[in-house]
ZAMARGU-4260 file (C-alpha; in steps of 0.2 Angstrom, whole numbers, plus 5000, padded with zeros to 4 digits):
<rodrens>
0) 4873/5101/5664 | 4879/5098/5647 | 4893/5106/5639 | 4899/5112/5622 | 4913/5115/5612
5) 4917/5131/5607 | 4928/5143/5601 | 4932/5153/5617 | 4948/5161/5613 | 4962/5159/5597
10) 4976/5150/5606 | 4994/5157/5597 | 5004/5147/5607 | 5015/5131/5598 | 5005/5119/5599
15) 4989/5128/5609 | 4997/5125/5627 | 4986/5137/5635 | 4970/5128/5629 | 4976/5111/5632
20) 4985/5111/5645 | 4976/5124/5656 | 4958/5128/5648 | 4956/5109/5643 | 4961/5101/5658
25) 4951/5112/5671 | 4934/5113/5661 | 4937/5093/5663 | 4940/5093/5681 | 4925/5104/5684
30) 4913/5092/5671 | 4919/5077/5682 | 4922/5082/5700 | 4910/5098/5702 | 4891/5101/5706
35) 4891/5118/5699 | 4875/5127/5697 | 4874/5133/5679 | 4879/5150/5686 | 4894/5146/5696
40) 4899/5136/5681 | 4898/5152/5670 | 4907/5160/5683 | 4921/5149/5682 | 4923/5147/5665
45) 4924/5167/5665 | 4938/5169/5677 | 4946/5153/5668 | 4946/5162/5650 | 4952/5175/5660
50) 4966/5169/5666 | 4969/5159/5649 | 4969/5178/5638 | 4983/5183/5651 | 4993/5169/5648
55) 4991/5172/5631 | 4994/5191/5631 | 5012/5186/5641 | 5015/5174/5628 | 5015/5185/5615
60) 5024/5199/5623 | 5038/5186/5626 | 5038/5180/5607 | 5040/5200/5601 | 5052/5203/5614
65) 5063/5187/5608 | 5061/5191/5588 | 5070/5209/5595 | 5083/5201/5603 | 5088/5189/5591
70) 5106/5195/5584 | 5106/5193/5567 | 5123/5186/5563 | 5139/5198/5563 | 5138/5210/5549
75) 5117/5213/5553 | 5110/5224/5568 | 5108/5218/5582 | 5098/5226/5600 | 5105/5227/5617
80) 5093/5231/5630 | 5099/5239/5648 | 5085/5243/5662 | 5089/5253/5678 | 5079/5251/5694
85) 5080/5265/5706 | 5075/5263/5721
</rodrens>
């Protein structure tokens, strides 16, 4: 089965972690150590971007949520955020 590079998915991460260390790595290991059929294969690779887009998605939640928390030195604003849980 032979394999191309594409663009699957914009990786926003420093230095494109998702994609080389999860998506990279894994399409890898299913080129050298699988038999898929060419429709397992696209099954895989569609749960693997999957998985890959979420990562991303928490990611960049995280980076918002860390730009609003930063304090922005003594005199400028700065966020406190307090959650509840009720059982």
């Amino acid at each position: 089965m032979p394999f191309q590079y594409k663009t699957l998915f914009q990786d926003p991460t420093p230095d494109g972690y998702v994609n080389l260390r999860l998506v990279l790595h894994m399409m890898n290991i299913a080129q050298t150590y699988t038999d898929f059929t060419d429709a397992e294969f696209h099954e895989f690779v569609k749960h693997l971007l999957l998985i890959a887009k979420k990562m991303v998605a928490t990611w960049r939640h995280l980076a918002r949520y860390e730009e609003v928390e930063v304090v922005h030195g003594k005199d400028g604003p700065s966020l406190c955020v307090v959650m509840s849980i009720s059982s």
